[in-house]
N, C-alpha and C positions, 0 to 999 in steps of 0.2 A: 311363193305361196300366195295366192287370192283372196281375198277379203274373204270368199264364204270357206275358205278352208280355214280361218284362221282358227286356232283353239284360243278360247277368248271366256275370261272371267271378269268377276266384280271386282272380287280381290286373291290378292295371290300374296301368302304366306311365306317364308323363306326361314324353313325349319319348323321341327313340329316336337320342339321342346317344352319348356312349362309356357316361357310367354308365345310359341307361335301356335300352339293350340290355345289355348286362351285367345289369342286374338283371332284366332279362326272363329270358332264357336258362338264369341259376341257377333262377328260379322253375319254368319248364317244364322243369328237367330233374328238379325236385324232384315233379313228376306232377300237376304246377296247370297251371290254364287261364287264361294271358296274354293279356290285350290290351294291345299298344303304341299308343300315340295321338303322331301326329306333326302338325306344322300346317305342315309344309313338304310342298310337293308330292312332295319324297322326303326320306329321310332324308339330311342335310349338303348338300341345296340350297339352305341358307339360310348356308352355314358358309365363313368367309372363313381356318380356320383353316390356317396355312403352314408348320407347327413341326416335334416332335419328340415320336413314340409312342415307351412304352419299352416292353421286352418282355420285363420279367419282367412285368409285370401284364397285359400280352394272353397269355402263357403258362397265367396262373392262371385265366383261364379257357376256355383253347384251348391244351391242351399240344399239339394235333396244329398247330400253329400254319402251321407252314411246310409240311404235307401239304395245307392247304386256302389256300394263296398267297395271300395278301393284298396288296394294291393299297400295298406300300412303296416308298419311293423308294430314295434313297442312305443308308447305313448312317452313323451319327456317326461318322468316325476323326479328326475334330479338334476338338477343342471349346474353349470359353476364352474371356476378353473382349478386346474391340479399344478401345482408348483413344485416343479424336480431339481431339487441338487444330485451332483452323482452319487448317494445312495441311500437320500433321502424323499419324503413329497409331504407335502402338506394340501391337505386336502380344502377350499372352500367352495361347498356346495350347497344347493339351497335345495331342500326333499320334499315332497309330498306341498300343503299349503296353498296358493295358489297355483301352483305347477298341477295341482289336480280337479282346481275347476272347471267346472261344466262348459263348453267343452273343452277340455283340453287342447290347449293350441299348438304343442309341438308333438309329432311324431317322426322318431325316426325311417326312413325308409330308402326303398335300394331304386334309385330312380330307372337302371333298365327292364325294371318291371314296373315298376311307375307311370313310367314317360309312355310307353306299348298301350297302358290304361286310359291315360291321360288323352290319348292322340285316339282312341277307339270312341271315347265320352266324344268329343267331337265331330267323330264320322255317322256317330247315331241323331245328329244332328243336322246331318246335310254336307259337311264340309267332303272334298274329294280329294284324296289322298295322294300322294306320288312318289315312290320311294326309291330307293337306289338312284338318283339322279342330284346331277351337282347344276347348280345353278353355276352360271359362268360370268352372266353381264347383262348387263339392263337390253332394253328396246325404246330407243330415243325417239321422239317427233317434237322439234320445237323445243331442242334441249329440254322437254319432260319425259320421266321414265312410263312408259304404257305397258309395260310390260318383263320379260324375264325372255332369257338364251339357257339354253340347259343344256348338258353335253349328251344328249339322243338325241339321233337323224331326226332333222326337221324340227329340232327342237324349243320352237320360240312359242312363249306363250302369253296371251295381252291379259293386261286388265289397267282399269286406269290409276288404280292404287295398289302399291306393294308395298309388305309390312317384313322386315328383316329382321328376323330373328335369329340368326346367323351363328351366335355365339361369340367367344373370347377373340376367334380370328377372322376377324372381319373386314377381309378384304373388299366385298363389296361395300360395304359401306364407305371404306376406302376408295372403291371407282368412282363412288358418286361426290367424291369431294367432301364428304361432309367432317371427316377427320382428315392430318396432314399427316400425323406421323404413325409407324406400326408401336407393336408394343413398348411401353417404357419398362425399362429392367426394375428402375427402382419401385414404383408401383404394380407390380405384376407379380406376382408367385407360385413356384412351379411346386402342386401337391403331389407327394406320392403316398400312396398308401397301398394298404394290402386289406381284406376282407377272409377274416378267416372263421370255418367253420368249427363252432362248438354247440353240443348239445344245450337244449335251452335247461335244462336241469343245473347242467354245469355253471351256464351266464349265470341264473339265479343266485347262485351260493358264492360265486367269487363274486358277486358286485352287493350283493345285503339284498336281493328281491324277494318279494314273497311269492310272484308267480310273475306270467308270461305281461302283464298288465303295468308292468313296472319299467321302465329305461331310463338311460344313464346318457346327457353328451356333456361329454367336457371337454374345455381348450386347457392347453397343456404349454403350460410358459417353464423356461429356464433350459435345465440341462437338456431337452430336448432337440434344442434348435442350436446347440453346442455356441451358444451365445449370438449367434445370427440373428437379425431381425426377420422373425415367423413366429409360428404357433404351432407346437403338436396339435392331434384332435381323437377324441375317441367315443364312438357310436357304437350303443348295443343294440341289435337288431333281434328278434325273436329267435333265430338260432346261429345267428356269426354278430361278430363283431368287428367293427371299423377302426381300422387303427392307420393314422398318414401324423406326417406333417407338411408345412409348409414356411417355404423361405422366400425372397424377393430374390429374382433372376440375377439383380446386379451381385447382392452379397452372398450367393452361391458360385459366380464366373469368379468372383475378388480373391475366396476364400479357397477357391481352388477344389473345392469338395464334393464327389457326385453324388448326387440325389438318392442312391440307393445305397449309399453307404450310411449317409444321415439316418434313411428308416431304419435301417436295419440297428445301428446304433439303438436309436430308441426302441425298437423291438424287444432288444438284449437289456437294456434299464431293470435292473433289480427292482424297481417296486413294477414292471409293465411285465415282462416277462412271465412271470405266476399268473397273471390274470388270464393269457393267452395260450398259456404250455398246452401241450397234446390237440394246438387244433391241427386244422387242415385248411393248406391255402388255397382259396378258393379263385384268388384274382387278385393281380397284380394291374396296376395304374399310376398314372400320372396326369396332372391337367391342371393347365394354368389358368390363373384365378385374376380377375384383372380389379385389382383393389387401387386403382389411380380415384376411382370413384367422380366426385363433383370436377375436378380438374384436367379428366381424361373423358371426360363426355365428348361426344361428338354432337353436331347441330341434329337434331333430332328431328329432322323432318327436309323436304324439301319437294318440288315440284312431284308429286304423284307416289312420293315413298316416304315411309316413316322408318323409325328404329329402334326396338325394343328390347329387353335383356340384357345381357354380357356385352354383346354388342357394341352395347349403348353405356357398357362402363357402371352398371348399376348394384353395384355390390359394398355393400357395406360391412370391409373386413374386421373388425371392433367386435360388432355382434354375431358376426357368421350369418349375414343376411344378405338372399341372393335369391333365394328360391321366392320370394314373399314380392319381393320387386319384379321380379320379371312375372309373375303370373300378374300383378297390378297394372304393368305397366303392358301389359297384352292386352289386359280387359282396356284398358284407355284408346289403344291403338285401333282394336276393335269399333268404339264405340266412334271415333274419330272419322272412321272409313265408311261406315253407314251414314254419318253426318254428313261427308264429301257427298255420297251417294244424293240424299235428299235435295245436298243445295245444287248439284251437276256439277260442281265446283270442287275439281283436283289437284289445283295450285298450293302454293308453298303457306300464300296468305291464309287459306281454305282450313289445309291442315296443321297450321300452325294452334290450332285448338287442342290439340294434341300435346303438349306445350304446357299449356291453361290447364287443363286436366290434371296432369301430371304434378302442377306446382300446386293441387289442392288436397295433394298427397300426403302420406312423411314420406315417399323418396325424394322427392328434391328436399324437401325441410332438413332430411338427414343427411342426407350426402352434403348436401351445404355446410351443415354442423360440422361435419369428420374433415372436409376439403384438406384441413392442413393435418391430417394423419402421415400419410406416406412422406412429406416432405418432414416429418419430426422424426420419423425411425432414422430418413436419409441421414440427418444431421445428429442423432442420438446413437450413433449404432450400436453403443455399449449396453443397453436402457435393458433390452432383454434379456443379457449373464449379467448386470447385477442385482437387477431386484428382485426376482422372481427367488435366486439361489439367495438371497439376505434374508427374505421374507421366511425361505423355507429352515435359517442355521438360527434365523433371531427365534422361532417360535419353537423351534429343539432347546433354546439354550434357556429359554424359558419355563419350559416344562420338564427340564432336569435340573434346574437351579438349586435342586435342595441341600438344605446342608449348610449355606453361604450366606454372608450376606446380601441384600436387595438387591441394594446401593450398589455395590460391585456386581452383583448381576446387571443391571443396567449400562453399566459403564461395560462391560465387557461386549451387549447385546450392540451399543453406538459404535463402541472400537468395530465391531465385527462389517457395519456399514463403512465407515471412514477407511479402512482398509481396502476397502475395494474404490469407494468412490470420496472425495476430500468434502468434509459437509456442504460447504456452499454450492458447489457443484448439485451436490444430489438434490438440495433445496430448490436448485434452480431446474434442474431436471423433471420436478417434480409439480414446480408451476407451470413449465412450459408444456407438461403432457394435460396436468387439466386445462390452462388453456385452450389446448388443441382437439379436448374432446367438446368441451363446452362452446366451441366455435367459436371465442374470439379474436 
């Protein structure tokens, strides 16, 4: 191919999920010429995701947000964990209060009509789209990337800065060195979930709404995750609901136990089951969640490419934060490539400002904080069947106690933890995870 045939951009995007439209958008607003590259037949055709956008980061980069309507569901007005024994739960959730200030900053929503939004806000912008196509490997000069290979005839296309947005399997990021190893089992977690349809009359009155204006996410510890270290999860959407869990790859291969045997379990739970009966399954998924976080980062930049999102390990499993980082970490990326652009300068030094950005964030702030998560479930494996199911038998035995003495309520509530876990143990179980969230 010849110079004047070459197809040749400013920047070229690799995916057009929350951070690769995000960083499309800042780039063509900054007066460059985007191409987004998708390998799904549209953008979040491929995306089973069921959760929770938040909106201060779709604000930052679309403060006209609610003037251009976006595809949201039901607004968070309760959030918190649900704690299951087997055939019990104990509910702690936090309702209404600041969950319904101005503006409310979580909404549940169904990312493959999201992300379709998401990737259109973009193209009304300039950016230029490409879909059904798989990026395959860089375009080197001078060991720097100029560009992308894409598996159509004649498929190579320049620019002198690529932004990879890749997602969880990131192999390219992989080609370019800047990670050594593929997924780690023990930080990585394979979700399944199902999205099943019920009337919104129905959601209302099984979950306490008063109308369509009201939603529910909760993570869901104990008998769910049949003592494995994960987290159930469950989203009410305006007319279905979200119901998965998720476990760590290694203690799902350990445990022997298939992924749709675990949901379905949790499906059938006597306190889940009632809330669900009489829907309709609307979609079946799976998708792994790369929670290795600060530890599983890859070098975030290099000669003529950066890397943004899942990719780039940026998910903080604790809060269920993923969607918030990768749309931030888009705009940085973004704003990084118009920068290269200004100074002519696409080197690694150049875009290592991408970097600087990033650490004036809370994603690095936080991901630094959680670092030592994943490696505490490794070494706690038990942490999730016992507390979770202690928390849910001590606050039964508490709020049947009548009749008895305190005292022996008490002592029966401690026997019911030591039982399971020997006190110093649990004492020390218990410094070692606030440590672990406190970061130190």
């Amino acid at each position: 191919m010849s110079n004047k045939e070459k197809l040749s951009f400013d920047v070229i995007v690799v995916g057009a999920g929350l951070a690769g439209s995000a960083a499309a958008v800042i780039a063509a607003r900054g007066g460059l010429k985007v191409a987004m590259i998708e390998r799904g037949q549209a953008p979040g055709s491929k995306n089973y995701f069921g959760g929770t956008l938040y909106t201060h980061s779709l604000l930052e980069i679309y403060p006209d947000l609610w003037d251009r309507k976006p595809p949201l569901e039901r607004p968070v007005t309760e959030a918190g964990f649900w704690f299951l024994s087997k055939d019990g739960m104990v509910r702690a959730t936090a309702q209404g209060g600041k969950l319904k200030n101005e503006p409310i900053d979580a909404y549940v929503a169904m990312r493959a009509k999201f992300d379709a939004w998401w990737a259109d806000q973009a193209k009304k912008e300039g950016v230029f789209a490409i879909t059904k196509t798989v990026v395959v490997d860089f375009i080197r000069e001078d060991n720097k990337v100029v560009g992308v290979v894409t598996d159509r005839a004649e498929g190579e296309i320049y620019a002198p800065v690529v932004i990879i947005c890749e997602g969880v399997n990131n192999l390219l990021t992989q080609k370019l060195g800047l990670i050594k190893h593929d997924l780690q089992g023990h930080s990585s977690a394979l979700a399944v979930k199902q999205l099943i349809a019920l009337p919104a009359e129905t959601i209302n009155a099984r979950f306490g709404f008063t109308d369509n204006e009201h939603g529910l996410a909760a993570s869901v510890m104990g008998d769910v995750s049949m003592g494995l270290p994960g987290l159930g999860f469950l989203y009410t959407g305006i007319d279905s609901v979200s119901v998965g869990v998720g476990v760590t790859l290694d203690a799902l291969t350990k445990a022997g136990i298939k992924p749709y045997e675990l949901l379905q379990r949790y499906l059938n739970h006597p306190m889940i089951a009632p809330l669900i009966a009489g829907g309709r399954l609307m979609e079946y998924g799976a998708h792994i969640i790369p929670e290795g976080g600060w530890k599983d980062m890859p070098q975030l930049y290099t000669d003529g490419a950066l890397v943004a999102g899942d990719a780039a390990s940026m998910v903080n499993a604790l809060h269920w934060e993923g969607t918030n980082m990768a749309i931030i970490a888009g705009k940085a990326a973004g704003e990084t490539a118009v920068e290269a652009h200004q100074k002519r300068d696409f080197s690694a030094k150049s875009l290592s400002s991408y970097r600087a950005r990033l650490d004036k964030t809370f994603i690095m702030t936080d991901l630094h904080q959680y670092r030592g998560l994943s490696h505490f479930l490794k070494t706690h494996p038990d942490f999730m069947a016992v507390y979770p199911t202690f928390i849910n038998d001590a606050l039964g035995m508490f709020f049947s106690g009548f009749g008895k003495p305190k005292g022996q309520l008490y002592k029966d509530i401690l026997r019911s933890l030591t039982d399971r876990r020997p006190l110093l143990k649990a004492v020390g179980d218990i410094v070692a995870f606030g440590r672990t969230i406190i970061g130190i």
